[in-house]
N, C-alpha and C positions, 0 to 999 in steps of 0.2 A: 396450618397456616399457609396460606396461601401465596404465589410471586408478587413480586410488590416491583420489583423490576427486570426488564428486561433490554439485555446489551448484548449488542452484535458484532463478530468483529468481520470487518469488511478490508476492503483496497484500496488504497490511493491511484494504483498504478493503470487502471483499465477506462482511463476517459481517455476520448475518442482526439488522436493525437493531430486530426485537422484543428483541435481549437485552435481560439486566439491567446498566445503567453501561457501563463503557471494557471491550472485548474483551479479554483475552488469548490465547495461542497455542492455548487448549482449547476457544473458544467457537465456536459453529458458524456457519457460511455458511452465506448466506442461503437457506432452503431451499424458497422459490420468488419465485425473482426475477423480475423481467419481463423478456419474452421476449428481448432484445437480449442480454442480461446471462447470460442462460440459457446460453447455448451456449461462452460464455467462462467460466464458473464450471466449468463439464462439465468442458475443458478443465486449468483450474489445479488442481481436484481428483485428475486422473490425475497432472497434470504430481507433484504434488506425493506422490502413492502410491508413484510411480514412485521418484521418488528416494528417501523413505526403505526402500524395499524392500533398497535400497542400502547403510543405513547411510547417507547423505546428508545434506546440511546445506540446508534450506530456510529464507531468509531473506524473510520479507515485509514488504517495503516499503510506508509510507502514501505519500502523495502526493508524487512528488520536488519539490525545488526548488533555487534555488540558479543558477550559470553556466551557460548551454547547455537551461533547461530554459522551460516553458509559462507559468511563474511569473515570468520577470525582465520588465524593461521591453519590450524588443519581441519576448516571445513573446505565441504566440497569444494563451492563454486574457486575460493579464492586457489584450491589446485586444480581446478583447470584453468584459473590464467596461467599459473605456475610453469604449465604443461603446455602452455602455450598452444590452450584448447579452444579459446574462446577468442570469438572472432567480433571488430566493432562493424556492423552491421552500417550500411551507407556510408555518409557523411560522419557519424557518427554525434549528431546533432540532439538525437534522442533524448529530452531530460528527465531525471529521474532524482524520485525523492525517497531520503531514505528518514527510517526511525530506529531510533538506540531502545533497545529492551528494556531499561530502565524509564525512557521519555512511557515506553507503551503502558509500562504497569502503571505508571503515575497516571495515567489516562481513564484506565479501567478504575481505581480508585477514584478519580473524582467523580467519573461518572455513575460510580455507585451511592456517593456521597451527595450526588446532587440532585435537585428535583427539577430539571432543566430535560428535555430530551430533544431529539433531533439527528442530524450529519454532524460528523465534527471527523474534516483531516486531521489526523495525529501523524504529520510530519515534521523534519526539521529546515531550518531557515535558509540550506541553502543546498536549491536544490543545483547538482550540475549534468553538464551532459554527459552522454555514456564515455566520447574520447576520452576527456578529463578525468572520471573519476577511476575506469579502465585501466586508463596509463598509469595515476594513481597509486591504484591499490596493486598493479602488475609492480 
């Protein structure tokens, strides 16, 4: 038997942050990032050619959070705010969006359930900026 479907999981977080307001699935990646980021952009852009060549369902994800993730009490990221490791970068104006592990699964199941392909952000409603959500979860 053969694949009958094929789903990708992609980024929310790598469009190119001169747009105009909150991205959607038509807005572009960033289209010269620094050089770290370069080479994993290269990447998620194939990855994600590939699949819709397919007919394919490419879901991009903002930032997970939620049980098991960098975001609870003893993952990483959230000690090094703890540690008072992480620094908010400029203004701190940056928005970012995040997805709870449960929104993601829900995601992968319809998408498998459906006969619809395409982009589809699998983020949540409100995205905020780095001070805010920073200070936040600090």
């Amino acid at each position: 038997m053969g694949v009958t479907k094929f789903i990708s999981q992609s980024t929310a977080y790598a469009y190119d942050p001169r747009g105009i307001g909150l991205a959607n699935e038509k807005a572009s990646f960033w289209r010269d990032p620094p050089c770290p980021l370069g080479a994993v952009l290269s990447s998620i852009q194939r990855l994600e050619s590939t699949t819709l060549a397919t007919h394919g369902t490419v879901l991009r994800f903002g930032h997970l959070y939620g049980p098991g993730t960098s975001f609870t009490g003893n993952g990483w990221f959230f000690r090094e705010i703890q540690a008072c490791k992480m620094s908010i970068i400029g203004d701190g104006s940056a928005v970012f969006s995040f997805t709870h592990v449960r929104a993601a699964a829900a995601a992968v199941v319809a998408a498998l359930t459906s006969n619809n392909y395409g982009v589809y952000n699998i983020v949540d409603d409100w995205p905020a900026e780095a001070a805010e959500w920073l200070s936040g979860l600090a």
